[in-house]
C-alpha positions as CSV (number, residue, x, y, z in Angstrom):
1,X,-17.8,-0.6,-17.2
2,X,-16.5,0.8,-14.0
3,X,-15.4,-1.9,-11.3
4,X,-15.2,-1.0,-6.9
5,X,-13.0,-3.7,-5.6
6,X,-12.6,-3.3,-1.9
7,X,-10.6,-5.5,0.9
8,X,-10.4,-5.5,4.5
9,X,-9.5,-7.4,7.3
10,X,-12.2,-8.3,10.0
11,X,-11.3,-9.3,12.9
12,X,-14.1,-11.8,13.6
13,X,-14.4,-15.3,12.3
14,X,-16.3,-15.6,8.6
15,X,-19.1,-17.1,9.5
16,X,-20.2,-14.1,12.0
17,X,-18.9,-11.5,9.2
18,X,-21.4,-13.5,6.6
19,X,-24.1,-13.3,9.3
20,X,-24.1,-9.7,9.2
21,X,-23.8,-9.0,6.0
22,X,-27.4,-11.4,5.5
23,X,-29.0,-9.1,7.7
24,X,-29.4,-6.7,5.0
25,X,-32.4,-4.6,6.5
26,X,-30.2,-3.2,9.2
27,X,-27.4,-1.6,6.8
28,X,-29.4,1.8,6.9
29,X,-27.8,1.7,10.9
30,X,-24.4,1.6,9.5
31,X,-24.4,2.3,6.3
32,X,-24.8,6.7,6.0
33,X,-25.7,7.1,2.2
34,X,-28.4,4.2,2.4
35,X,-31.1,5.6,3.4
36,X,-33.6,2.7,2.5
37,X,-33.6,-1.1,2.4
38,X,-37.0,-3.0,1.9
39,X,-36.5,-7.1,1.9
40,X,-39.3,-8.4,-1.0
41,X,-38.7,-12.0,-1.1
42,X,-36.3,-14.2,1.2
43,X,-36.0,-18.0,0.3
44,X,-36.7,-20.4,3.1
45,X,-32.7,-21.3,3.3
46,X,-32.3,-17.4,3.3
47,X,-29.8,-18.0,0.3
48,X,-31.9,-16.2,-2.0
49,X,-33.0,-12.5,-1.4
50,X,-34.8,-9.9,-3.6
51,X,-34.0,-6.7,-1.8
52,X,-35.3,-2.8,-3.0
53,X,-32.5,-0.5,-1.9
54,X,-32.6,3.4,-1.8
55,X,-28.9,5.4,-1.7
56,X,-27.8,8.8,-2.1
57,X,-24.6,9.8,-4.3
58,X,-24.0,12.9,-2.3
59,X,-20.9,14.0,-4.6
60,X,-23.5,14.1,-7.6
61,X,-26.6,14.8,-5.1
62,X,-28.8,12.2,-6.3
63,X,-30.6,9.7,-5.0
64,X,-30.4,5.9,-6.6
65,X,-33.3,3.3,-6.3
66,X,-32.6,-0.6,-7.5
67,X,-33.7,-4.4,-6.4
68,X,-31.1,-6.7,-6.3
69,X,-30.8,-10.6,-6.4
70,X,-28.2,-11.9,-3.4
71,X,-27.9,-15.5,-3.8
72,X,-25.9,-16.5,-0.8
73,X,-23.2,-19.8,-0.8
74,X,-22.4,-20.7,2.7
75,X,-20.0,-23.5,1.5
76,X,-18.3,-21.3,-0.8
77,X,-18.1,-18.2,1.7
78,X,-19.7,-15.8,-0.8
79,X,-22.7,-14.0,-2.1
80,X,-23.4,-13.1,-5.8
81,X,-25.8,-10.0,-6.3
82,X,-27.4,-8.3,-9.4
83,X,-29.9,-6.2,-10.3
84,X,-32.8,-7.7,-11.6
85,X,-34.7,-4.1,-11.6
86,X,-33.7,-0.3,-11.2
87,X,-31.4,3.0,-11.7
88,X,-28.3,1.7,-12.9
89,X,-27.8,0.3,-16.8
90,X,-25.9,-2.4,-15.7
91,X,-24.8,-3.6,-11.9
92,X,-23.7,-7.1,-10.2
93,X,-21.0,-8.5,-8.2
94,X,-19.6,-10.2,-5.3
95,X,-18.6,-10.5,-1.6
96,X,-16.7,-13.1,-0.7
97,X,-15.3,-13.6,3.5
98,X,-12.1,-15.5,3.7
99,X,-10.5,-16.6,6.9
100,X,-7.4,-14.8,7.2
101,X,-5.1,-13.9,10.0
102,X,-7.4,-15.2,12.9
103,X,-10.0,-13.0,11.2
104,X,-11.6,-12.3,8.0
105,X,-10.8,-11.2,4.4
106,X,-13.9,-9.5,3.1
107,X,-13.6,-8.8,-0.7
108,X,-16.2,-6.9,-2.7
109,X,-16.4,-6.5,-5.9
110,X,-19.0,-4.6,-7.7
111,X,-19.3,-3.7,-11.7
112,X,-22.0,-1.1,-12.3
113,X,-22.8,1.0,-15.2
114,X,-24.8,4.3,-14.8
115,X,-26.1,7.8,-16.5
116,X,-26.5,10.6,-14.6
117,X,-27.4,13.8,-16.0
């Protein structure tokens, strides 16, 4: 199964890197290929969110639709996603914001499994 691990430094403390990275339903602003985001459920705590997402995959020029699970872990600095519904055979993963340098580590990992034509 293919695996996108990312880094980069962020040079704002963790807890305002986390905070944007919840608010989910404003990625389409910064985000080009996603073109849609649709929040279904949100926990009272916010640490659990069912979100629809919509994103094209210009280089194979196709569009991919899937709801994720995020549950979010302030302590821990991390949120674990999967999909519970969608495009992809297989997709889940992490983000997790550690302080670093004044700043933040952000590290993503995401396994995924698709079949396009």
């Amino acid at each position: 199964m293919p695996r996108i691990t990312s880094e980069v430094h962020v040079a704002a403390p963790p807890e305002r890197v986390m905070a944007v990275a919840r608010a989910v339903e404003r990625f389409p602003e910064f985000i080009p290929d996603v073109q849609r985001i649709v929040v279904e459920e949100r926990s009272p705590d916010g640490d659990r969110v069912v979100v629809s997402w919509e994103a094209a995959i210009p280089e194979f020029k196709v569009t991919v639709r899937w709801t994720e699970e995020d549950r979010w872990d302030a302590a821990q600095r991390r949120c674990d996603f999967r999909q519970v519904r969608g495009d992809f055979a297989q997709y889940g993963g992490y983000w997790a914001f550690h302080p670093a340098d004044g700043g933040t580590r952000f590290e993503s990992v995401v396994d995924y499994e698709i079949e396009i034509p």
